[in-house]
Every structure is written in C-alpha cells, then in structure tokens.
C-alpha positions as CSV (number, residue, x, y, z in Angstrom):
1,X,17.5,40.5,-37.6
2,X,20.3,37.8,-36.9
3,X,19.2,34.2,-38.2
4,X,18.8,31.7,-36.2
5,X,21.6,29.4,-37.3
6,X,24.0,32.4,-37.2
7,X,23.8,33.2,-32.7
8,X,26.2,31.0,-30.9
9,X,25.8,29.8,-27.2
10,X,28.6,29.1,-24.9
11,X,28.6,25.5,-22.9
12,X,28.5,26.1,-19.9
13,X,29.9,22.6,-17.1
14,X,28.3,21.9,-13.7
15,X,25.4,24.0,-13.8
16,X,23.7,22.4,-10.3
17,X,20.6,21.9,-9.4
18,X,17.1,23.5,-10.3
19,X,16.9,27.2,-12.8
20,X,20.3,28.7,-13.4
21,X,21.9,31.5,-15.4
22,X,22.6,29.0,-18.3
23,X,18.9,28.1,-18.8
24,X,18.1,31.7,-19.3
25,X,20.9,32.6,-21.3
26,X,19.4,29.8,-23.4
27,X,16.3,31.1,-23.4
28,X,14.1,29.2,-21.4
29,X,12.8,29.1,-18.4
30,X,11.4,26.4,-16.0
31,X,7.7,26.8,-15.1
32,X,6.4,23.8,-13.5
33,X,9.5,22.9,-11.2
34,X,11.5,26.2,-10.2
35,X,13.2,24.8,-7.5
36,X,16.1,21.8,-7.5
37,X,14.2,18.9,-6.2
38,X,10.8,17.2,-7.6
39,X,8.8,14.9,-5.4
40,X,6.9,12.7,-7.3
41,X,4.2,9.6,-7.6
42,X,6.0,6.4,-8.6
43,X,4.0,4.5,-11.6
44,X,2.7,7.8,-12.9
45,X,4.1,10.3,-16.1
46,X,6.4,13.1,-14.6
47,X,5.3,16.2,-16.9
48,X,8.0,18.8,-16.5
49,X,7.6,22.5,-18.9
50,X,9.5,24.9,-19.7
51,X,8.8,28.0,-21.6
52,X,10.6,30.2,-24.4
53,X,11.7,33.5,-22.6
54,X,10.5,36.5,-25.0
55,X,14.0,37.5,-25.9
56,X,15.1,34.5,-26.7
57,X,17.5,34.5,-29.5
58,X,16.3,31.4,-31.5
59,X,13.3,29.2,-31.5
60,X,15.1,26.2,-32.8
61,X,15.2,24.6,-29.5
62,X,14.8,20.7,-28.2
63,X,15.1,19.0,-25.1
64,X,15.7,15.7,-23.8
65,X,16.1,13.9,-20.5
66,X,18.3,11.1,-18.7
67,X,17.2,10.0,-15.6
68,X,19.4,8.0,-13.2
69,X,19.1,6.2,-10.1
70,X,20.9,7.4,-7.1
71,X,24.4,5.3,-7.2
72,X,25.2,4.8,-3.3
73,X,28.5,5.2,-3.1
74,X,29.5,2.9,-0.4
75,X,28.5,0.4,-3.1
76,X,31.7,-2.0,-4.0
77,X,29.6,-2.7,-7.5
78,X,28.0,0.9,-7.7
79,X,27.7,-0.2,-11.5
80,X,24.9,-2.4,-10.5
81,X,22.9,0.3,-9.2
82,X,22.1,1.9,-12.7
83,X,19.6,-1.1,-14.1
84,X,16.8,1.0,-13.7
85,X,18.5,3.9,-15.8
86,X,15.6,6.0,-18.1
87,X,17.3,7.5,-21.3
88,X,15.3,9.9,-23.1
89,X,17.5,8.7,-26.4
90,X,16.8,10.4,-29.8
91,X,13.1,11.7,-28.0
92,X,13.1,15.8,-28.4
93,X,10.7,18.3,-26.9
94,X,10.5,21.2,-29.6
95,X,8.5,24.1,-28.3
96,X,5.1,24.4,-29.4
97,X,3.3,27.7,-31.0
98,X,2.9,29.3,-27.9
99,X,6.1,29.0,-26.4
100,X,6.0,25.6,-24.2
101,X,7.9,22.6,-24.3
102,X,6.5,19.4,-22.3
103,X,8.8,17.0,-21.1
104,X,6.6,13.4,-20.1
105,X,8.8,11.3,-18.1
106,X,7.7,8.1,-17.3
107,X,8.5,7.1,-13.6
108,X,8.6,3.6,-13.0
109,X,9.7,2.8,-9.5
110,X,10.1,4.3,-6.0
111,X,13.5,5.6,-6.2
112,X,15.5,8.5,-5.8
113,X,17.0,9.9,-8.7
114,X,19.0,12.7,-10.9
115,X,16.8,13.9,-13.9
116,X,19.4,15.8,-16.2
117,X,17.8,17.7,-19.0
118,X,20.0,18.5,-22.4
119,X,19.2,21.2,-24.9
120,X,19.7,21.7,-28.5
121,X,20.1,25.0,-29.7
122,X,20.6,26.0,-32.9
123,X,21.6,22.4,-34.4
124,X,24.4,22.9,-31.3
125,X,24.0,20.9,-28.8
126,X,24.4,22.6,-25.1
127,X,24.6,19.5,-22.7
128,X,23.0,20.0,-19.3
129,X,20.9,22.7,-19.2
130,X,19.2,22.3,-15.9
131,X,19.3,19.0,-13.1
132,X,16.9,18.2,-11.1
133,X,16.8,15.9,-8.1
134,X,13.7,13.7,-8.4
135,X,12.3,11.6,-5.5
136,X,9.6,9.0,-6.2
137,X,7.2,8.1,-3.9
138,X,4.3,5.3,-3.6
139,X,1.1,6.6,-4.2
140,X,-0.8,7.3,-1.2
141,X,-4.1,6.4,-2.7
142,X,-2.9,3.2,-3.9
143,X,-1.2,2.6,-0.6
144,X,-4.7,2.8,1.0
145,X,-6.4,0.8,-1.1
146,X,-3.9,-2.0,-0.9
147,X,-3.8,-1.8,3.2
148,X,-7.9,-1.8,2.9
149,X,-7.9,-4.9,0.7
150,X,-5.3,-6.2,3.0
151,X,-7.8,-5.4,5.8
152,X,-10.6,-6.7,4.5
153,X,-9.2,-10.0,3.7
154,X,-7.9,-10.2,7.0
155,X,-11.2,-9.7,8.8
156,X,-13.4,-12.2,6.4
157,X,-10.8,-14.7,6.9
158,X,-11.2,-14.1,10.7
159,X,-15.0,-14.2,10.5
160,X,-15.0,-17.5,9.0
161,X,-12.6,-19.2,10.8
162,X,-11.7,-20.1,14.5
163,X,-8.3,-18.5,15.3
164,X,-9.5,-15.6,18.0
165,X,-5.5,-14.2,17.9
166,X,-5.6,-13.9,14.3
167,X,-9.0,-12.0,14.2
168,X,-7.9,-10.1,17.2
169,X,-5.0,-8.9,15.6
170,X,-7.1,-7.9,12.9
171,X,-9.6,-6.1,14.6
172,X,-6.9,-4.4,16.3
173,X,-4.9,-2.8,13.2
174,X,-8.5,-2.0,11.8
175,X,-9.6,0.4,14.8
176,X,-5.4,1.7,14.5
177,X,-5.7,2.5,11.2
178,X,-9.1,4.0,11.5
179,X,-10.4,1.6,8.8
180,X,-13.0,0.3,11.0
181,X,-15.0,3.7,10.1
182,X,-14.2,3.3,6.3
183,X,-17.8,3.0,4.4
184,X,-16.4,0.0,2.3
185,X,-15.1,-2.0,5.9
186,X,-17.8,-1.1,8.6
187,X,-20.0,-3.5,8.2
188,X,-17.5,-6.4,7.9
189,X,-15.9,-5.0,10.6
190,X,-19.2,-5.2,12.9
191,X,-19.6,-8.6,12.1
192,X,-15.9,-9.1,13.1
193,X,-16.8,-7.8,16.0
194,X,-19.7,-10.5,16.4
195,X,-17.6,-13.3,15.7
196,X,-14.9,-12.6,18.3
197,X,-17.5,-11.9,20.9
198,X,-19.2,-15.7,19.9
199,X,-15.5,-17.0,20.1
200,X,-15.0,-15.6,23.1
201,X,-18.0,-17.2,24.7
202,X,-17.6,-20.5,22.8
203,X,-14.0,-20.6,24.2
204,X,-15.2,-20.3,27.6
205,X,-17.6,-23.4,27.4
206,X,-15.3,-25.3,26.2
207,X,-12.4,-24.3,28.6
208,X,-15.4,-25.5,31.2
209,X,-16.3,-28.6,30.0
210,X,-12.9,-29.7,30.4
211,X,-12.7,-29.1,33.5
212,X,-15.5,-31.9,34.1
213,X,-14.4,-34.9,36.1
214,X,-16.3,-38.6,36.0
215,X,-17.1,-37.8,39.4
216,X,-18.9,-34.5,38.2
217,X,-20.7,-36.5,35.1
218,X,-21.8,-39.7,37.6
219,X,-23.3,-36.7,40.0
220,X,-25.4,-35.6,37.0
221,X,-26.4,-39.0,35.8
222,X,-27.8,-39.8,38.9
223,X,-30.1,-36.9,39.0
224,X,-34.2,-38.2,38.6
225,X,-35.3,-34.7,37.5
226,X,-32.8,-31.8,37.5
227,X,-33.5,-28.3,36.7
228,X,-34.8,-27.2,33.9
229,X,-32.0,-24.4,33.1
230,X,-29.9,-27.0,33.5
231,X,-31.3,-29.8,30.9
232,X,-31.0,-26.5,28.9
233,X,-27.4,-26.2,28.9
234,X,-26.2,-29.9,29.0
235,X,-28.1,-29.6,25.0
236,X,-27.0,-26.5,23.9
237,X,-23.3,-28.8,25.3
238,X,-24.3,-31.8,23.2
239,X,-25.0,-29.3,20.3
240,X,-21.4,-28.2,20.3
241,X,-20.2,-31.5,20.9
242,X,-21.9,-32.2,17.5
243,X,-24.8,-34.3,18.7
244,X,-28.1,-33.7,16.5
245,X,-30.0,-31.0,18.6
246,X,-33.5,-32.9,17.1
247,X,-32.2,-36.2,19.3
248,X,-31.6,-34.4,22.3
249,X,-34.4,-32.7,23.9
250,X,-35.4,-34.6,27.0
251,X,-33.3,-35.1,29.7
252,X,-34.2,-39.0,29.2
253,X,-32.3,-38.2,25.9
254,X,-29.2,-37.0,27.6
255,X,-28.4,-39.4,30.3
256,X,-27.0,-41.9,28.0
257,X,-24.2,-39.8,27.0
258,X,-22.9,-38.0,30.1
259,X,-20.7,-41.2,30.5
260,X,-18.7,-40.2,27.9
261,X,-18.2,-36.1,28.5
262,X,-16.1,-37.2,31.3
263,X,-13.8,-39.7,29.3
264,X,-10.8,-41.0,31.5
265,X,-10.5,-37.9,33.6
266,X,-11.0,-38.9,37.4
C-alpha cells in the first residue's frame, strides 16, 4: 500500500467549467452540482458536495472556495467591481467518515458570479479543481411577500383616504397580479372595492352641486312645500357640506342656507 504522503498529483491550468478529468484524477467527484452553472437564492447558504471516488489515492483532501463577482469588462475601473468578493481564506472542507465534503457558501446579493473551488491533496496544494458559474437570484417567496405588503399598504391607504386615481391604480395592479384572490388581501380588497364605488358616487354629487347657479338656489328657496324626495336630498347635501344632520330635518330648516350653496355663481 503506497502512503498517502508518498502519491503525487499533477496541476493541471484552466480546467473550465463544471466536473472535469482533473477532479476525478483527484479523486473526487461533484454530486450536488454536475453541470457548469448553479442558479441560486440570494440571502441564503449555497451547500455544494462532493464525494471521495472509491479509488481515490489519498484521503487527505480539503477544499476551499473564492467567489467573485462578474467583472464587466467594458468597465474603465473593472477593479471596482470586485467589492463584493467572498474568500473562503484559511476555511477547509475535509471529507467526513463517509466520504463527503460540504462546502456552505454564504450568498449575499443578487449577482452573477465565478465560484472557483481549490483542493489540497496530500499537504500539495492543486489550485482550481473545478469552476462553477453561480447566478443569484431574489427569492421568489420573499418577492411575493414584499409585492403583498406593498399591496396591502397600498389599498388601506386608499380606503382611508380620498384620491380615487391612487386607489384605482391600486385596485388595478391587485386584480393584475392576482392578489385580489390572496386569503391575506381579499377582504381588504372588497372593502377597496366599496370605497371606490362611495368615491365614485360622492364625486358625482359634488361635480353636481357645482353646477348650481343662484338662479337654481332662488328657484328652490321660493318653493312653499316641495317634494318630499327632494327635502331628502338637499339634507343628505347639507350633510356633506358638513352641516349637523340633527339641525337639518325640516325643509323650514333648510331654506336659510340655500343662499349660500349658490355663492357668486350667476
């Protein structure tokens, strides 16, 4: 049996991307990511194994990583795209009883990067082993929950206030986006609803009553007994004028304002 400190490995440059020749004739082999690129969730730990192959000529093995933003290189400073560099430093993946070395890589942005993997073999060390292009993504569940709180925000504010567009707009990108159906947005969305229909018919009156002329106003002042639908509607008008409903009842009670309603307008 040849010792362990006793096998040499040749270095091997420019390997490329993904499993290669040179891993194996390291002795190891990928088995989580066999191909050259790894798509990924931005925020989370990237866990990438490898295994011992069962000929493998030594089990004095270690890993580590680098991982590097993409440098664009149209760039005129391409220097200053390498801030976000992650070095694995002096951290080393040893394989564990049964054969398996885990690599945790924390992934810290969206980004696209290069994720270059070094070995030790032997006390030697071999450089690149295996590359791997690594694309970081957003999370979709936290993209949803972000757009829902968005949404929801959105809508109360539009509930409460008076701004139809705004709540419009709102309502809109909710039944687009297929959050109006969501358990945690349906019923704020229904009241939405409510409120832009009540806006709707509160802009009308008001659109209506200022379209009132004096003439109009001295027509209805003059009137001894007028309908009773209509005594109805000039007080639900004084209401939203903001007269006290409890002061307005009779139509004895409204003729002293209708002079006003009509201000200056002819």
């Amino acid at each position: 049996m040849v010792h362990d400190l006793l096998v040499f490995f040749l270095r091997v440059e420019k390997i490329g991307w993904g499993p290669n020749s040179y891993l194996e004739e390291c002795g190891l082999k990928a088995l989580s990511h066999v191909g050259g690129e790894i798509t990924c969730i931005a925020g989370k730990v990237l866990e990438v194994i490898f295994g011992l192959l069962p000929n493998t000529r030594t089990r004095n093995v270690s890993l580590r990583f680098t991982l590097q933003d993409v440098v664009n290189q149209n760039d005129e400073h391409p220097e200053e795209d390498n801030g976000y560099a992650t070095d694995g430093g002096n951290s080393s993946f040893s394989p564990s009883k049964d054969g398996f070395i885990a690599i945790q890589i924390p992934i810290k942005q969206v980004s696209e990067m290069i994720l270059n993997i070094d070995a030790t073999l032997n006390a030697t060390d071999k450089g690149h082993v295996i590359n791997y292009s690594v694309l970081a993504k957003f999370d979709p569940t936290q993209e949803m929950e972000e757009f829902r709180a968005d949404m929801i925000g959105r809508l109360t504010e539009g509930v409460k206030g008076l701004d139809i567009k705004l709540l419009a707009h709102a309502l809109n990108d909710a039944r687009a986006s297929g959050l109006h159906r969501n358990r945690k947005v349906v019923e704020l969305f229904r009241k939405a609803c409510a409120r832009h229909n009540y806006l709707l018919r509160y802009l009308k009156c008001i659109k209506a009553i200022e379209q009132i002329s004096n003439i109009d106003i001295a027509s209805l002042r003059s009137m001894n007994r007028p309908d009773d639908r209509l005594v109805y509607v000039l007080c639900e008008t004084m209401v939203l004028l903001g007269k006290d409903l409890s002061r307005i009842v009779t139509w004895e009670d409204i003729q002293p304002h209708l002079t006003i309603l009509g201000g200056q307008k002819n």
